[in-house]
N, C-alpha and C positions, 0 to 999 in steps of 0.2 A: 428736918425729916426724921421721922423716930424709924427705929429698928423694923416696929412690924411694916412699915412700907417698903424698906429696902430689903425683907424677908420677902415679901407678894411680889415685889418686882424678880427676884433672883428666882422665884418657882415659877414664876410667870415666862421668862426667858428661858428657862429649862425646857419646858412645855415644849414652846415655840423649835428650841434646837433638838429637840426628839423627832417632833412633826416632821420637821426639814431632813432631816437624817435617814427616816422611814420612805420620806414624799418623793425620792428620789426617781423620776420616770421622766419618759420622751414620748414627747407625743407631736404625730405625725398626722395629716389628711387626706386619705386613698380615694382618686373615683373612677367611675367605669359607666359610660350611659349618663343614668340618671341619677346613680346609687352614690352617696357620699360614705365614707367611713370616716369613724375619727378613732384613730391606732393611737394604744399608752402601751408602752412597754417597762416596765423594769426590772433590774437585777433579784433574782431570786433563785434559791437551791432549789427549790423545787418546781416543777414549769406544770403551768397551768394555763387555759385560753379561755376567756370569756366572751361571747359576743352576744351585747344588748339583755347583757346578765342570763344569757342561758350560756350552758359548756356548749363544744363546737359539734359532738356528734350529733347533741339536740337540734342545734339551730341551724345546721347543713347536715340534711341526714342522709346521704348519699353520700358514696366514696371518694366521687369524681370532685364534691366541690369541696370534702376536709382534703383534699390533698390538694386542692388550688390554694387553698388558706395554708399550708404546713410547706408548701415550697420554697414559698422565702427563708423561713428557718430553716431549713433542709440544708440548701441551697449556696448557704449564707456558713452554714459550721458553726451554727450557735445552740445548738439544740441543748435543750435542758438546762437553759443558762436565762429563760427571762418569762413571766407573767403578762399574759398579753391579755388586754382587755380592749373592747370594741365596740362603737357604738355607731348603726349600720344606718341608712335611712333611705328611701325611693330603689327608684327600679324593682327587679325581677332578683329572686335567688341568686341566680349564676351571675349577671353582674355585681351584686352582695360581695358574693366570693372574691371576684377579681377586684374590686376596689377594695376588699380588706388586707389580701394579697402587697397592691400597689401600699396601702399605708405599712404595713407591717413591716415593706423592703424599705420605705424613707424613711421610719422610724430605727431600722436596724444601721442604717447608713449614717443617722445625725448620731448613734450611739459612738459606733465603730466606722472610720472612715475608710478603714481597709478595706474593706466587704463591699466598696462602690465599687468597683471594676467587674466583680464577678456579677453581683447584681443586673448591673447596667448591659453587660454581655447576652444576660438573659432576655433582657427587656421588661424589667419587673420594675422600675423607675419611670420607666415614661409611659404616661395618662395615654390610653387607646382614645384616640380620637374619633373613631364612630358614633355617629348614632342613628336615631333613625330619622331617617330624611320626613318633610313633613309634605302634606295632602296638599295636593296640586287643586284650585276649584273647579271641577267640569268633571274632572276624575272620579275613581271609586278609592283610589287608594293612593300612595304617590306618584306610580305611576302607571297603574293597571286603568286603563280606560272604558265604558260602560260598552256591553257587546255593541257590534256597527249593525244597523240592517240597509239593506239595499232600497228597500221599497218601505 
């Protein structure tokens, strides 16, 4: 083996251990409904939230669903401590919110184990099991039945 392969191999392994070094994130699976999220979080100085590549005021523009999404970190006493990025898909907005919510808490949790108890207390761990019931056939809805007439 001459020198310039074991030079390509030594830069080529450097690469790879910057990559790994940078790559460093956890990533968790939120849902709610019908809405899946897939939560990455990692360490970083300065905290920033992405979701489906827009920031969070963009993509929930309402008060009520950024403070559904910033509860777990709230919540959690991590704030300003990590980069969240998200990638949403089905359902409605507010389901959105809450299954970003539910990844954001499993991904803060596989980080820091300590922060399960407090979590869990909340209920930000466990997947809401609603949904919506399905159409009865004879019905109008699942279970609103078409008006009765007498005659």
């Amino acid at each position: 083996m001459t020198t310039k392969d074991t030079t390509k191999k030594e830069s080529v392994s450097r690469i790879h251990a910057v990559k790994k070094a940078h790559a460093r994130y956890v990533e968790a699976v939120g849902r709610r409904k019908t809405s899946t999220a897939r939560v990455r979080i990692a360490e970083s100085s300065k905290e920033s939230a992405t979701i489906n590549d827009k920031d969070v005021p963009v993509y929930f523009p309402t008060a009520e669903l950024q403070s559904i999404v910033a509860k777990a970190i709230e919540k959690s006493k991590v704030v300003g401590k990590f980069a969240v990025s998200a990638r949403v898909t089905g359902g409605g907005i507010h389901s959105q919110a809450e299954a970003v919510r539910h990844g954001l808490s499993r991904a803060i949790v596989k980080f820091d184990e300590e922060t399960r108890k407090r979590l869990k207390k909340l209920g930000f761990l466990k997947r809401d099991p609603r949904m919506k019931e399905r159409r009865k056939f004879g019905l109008k809805k699942a279970r609103k039945a078409p008006q009765w007439s007498k005659r």
